[in-house]
N, C-alpha and C positions, 0 to 999 in steps of 0.2 A: 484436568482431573474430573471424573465423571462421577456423582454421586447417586448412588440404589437406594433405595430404600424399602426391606420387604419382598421377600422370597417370590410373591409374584412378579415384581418386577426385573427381579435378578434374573427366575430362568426365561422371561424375555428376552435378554441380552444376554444371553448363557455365549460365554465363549473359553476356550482352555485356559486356565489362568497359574498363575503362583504363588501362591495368597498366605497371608501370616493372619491371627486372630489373638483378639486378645481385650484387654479393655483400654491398654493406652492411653488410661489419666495421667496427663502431666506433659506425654512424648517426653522423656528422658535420657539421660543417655543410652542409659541401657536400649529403650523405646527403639532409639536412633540407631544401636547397632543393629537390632534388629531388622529394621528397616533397610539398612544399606545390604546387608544379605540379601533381601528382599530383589532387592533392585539388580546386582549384582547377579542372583540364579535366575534371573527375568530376560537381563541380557544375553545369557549364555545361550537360555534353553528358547530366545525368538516366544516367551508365551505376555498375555497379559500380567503386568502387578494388580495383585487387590490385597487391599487389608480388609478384615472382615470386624466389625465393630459390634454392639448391641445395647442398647437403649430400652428401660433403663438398665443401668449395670447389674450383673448379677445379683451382688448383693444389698443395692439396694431394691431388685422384687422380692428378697426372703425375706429383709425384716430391716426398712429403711430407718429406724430409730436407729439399730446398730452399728449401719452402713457406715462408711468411713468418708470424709469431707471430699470434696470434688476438688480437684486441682483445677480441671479443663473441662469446660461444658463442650456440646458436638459441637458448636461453631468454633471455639478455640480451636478443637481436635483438628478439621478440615482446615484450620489456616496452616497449623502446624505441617499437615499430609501433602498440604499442596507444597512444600520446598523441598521437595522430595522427589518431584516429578512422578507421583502415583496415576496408575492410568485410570483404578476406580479403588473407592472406597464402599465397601457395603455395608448397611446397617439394618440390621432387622430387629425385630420389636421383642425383648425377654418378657416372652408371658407363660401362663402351665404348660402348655403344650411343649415349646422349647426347653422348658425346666427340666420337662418328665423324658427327655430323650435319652434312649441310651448311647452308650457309645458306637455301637455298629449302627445304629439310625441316624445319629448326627451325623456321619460318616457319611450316609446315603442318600436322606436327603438336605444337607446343605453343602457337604464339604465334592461330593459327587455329580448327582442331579441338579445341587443349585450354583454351583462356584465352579465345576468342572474343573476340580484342581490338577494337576500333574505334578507342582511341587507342594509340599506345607513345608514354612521355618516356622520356628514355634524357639519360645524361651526357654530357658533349661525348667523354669516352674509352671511348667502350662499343664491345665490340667481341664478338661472339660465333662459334657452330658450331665446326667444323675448320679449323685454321691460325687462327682469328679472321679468317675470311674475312668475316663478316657488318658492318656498321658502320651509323649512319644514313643514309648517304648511298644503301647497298645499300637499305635500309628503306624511302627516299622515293621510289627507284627503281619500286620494285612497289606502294607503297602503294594508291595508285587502281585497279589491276586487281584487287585482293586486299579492295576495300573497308573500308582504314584508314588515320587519318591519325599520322602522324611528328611527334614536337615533340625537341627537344634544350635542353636548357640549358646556357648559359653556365658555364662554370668558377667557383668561389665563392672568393674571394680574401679573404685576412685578413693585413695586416701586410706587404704585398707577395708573399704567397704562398700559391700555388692549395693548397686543403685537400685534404688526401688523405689513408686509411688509414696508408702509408709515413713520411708526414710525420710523423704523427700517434706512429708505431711511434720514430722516429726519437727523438720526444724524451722519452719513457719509458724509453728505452735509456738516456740520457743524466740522466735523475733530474729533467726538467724537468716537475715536473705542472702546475704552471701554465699553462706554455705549451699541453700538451697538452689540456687542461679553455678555453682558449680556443677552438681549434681545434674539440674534441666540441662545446664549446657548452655544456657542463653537467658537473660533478665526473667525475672518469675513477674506475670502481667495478668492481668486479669480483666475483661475485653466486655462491653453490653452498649447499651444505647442510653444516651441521654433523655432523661425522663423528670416530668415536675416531683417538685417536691413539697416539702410544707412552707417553704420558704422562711424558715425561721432564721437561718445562717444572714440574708438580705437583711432582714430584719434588722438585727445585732451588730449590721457592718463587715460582716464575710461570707460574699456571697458564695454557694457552693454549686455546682454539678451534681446531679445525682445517676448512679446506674443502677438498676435491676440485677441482683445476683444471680437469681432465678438459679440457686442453690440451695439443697434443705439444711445442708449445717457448713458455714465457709472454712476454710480450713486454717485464716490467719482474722486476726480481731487487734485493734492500734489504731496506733497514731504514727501514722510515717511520712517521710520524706521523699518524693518519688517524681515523676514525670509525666504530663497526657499527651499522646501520639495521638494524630488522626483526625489534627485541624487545620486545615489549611499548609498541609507540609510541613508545620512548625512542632518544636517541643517546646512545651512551657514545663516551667518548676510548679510545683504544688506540695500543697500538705492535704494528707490523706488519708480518713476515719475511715473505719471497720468495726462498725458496733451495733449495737442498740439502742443507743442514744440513752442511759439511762436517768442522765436529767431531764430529761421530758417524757418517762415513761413510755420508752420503747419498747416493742414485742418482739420485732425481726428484726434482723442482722438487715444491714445495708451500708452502701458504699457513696459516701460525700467527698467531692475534694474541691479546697478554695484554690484556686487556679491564681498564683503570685502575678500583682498587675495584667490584670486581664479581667476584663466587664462588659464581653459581650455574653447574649443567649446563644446555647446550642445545644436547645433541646431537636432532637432527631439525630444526631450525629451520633455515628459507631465510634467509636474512642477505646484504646487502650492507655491502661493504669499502669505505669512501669513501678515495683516500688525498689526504693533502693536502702532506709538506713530507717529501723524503728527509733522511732521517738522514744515513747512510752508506754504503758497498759491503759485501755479505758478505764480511767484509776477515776473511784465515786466524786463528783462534783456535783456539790448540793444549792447551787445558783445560777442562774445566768451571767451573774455578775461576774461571777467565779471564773466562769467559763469561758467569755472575754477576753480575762486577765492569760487565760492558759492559751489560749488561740494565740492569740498574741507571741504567748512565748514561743510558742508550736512555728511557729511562723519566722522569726527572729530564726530558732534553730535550722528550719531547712534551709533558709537562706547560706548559712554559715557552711552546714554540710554540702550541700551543690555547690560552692563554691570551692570546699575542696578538691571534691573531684572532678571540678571543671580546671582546677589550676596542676591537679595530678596528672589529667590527660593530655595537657601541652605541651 
């Protein structure tokens, strides 16, 4: 899978394509039908697949206090693209100029001059340019004089309910992973590098990992029970914060897990955080001491739950 980055370098490599757009936080199911469309009018019509991306996401250049919690940073997005067998991914940069386009110029220079599409799939809610003037039905409009054709897919429904990012954000809020890992379609994980920390967890007798969210607002906050991928082939059990730490007067969200018997370093390592069964809420704890007593329990508990569903998987 080849990745662009930046309208000058797309019509570099300008070649006919079939390309879906959108912002694809999360890859979803929904995401995923989409995609298989993708792939599917790709094979038919001999063109390249591209999905076309943009960073930052729309709404968070109009007004990021408002913007809604990240599911998927670009690196999540492109591990996800790659099991797709995508032949490229493009992403270019949402700044004024892109903002202010209208729908006949986005049209002409990205979806034309920069992507050379021949097909677009698009969601049944797709909606582009200034104001969201543009939509499918604007697409099918011009399609035949522009020499491309329009497909739409169907809304993907699970449980009686259309999947969507929102949806999806809705029940991570609420400490529902299961629900939310039905909707993804696959374990909801959240991916960075290991990086120092304060080292207080050592301190105290658990010692922890730390990753970089490198998200302005995360979309789940806890104490859970979960898994890290992406050490040495192995899975370990862990217990796994989402907080501010507000016993120690914390500012920023960020992501600790004590890794159950296991005390080596692995700071530099890309790791994924599978999580699987919330604990609890960062519920106020006014001591260290306190805190201890709760790790402890935290700890005791995952063991208990992994071990369920290591004895339900047999």
């Amino acid at each position: 899978m080849e990745f662009i980055h930046g309208l000058a370098n797309l019509r570099r490599q300008r070649k006919e394509c079939a390309t879906t757009i959108g912002n694809f936080d999360g890859i979803h199911l929904g995401h995923q039908h989409v995609l298989e469309q993708l792939m599917k009018i790709t094979k038919q019509s001999n063109l390249i697949s591209t999905v076309l991306i943009f960073e930052p996401q729309p709404m968070e250049y109009f007004n990021l206090e408002a913007a809604p919690s990240r599911l998927t940073r670009l690196r999540e997005k492109l591990q996800q693209f790659s099991r797709y067998n995508i032949d490229r991914v493009v992403c270019l940069k949402f700044n004024k100029k892109l903002a202010n386009f209208s729908a006949s110029e986005f049209v002409d220079n990205i979806l034309l001059d920069g992507l050379a599409a021949r097909r677009i799939i698009v969601g049944d809610d797709f909606r582009f340019a200034k104001n969201r003037e543009g939509d499918y039905q604007y697409l099918s409009k011009i399609s035949k004089q522009n020499n491309f054709e329009v497909f739409m897919t169907d809304p993907y429904i699970v449980d009686g309910e259309r999947v969507s990012s929102t949806l999806i954000r809705d029940a991570l809020a609420r400490g529902e992973i299961t629900t939310a890992n039905r909707y993804l379609g696959r374990p909801y994980t959240i991916s960075g590098r290991v990086t120092h920390g304060d080292k207080r967890g050592k301190k105290i007798g658990f010692p922890t990992i730390n990753i970089e969210l490198h998200r302005y607002r995360s979309p789940i906050a806890g104490i859970y029970s979960g898994y890290i991928h992406g050490v040495d082939n192995r899975v370990f059990d862990a217990v796994i914060y989402i907080g501010s730490k507000p016993v120690y007067q914390g500012k920023r969200v960020v992501l600790e897990a004590h890794i159950l018997d296991f005390n080596s370093e692995l700071y530099g390592h890309h790791i994924q955080v599978e999580l699987i069964s919330k604990l609890r809420d960062d519920q106020h704890i006014t001591s260290e001491k306190e805190l201890i007593k709760q790790i402890k329990r935290d700890i005791e508990e995952t063991r208990l739950c992994l071990k369920k569903i290591e004895v339900t998987n047999q």
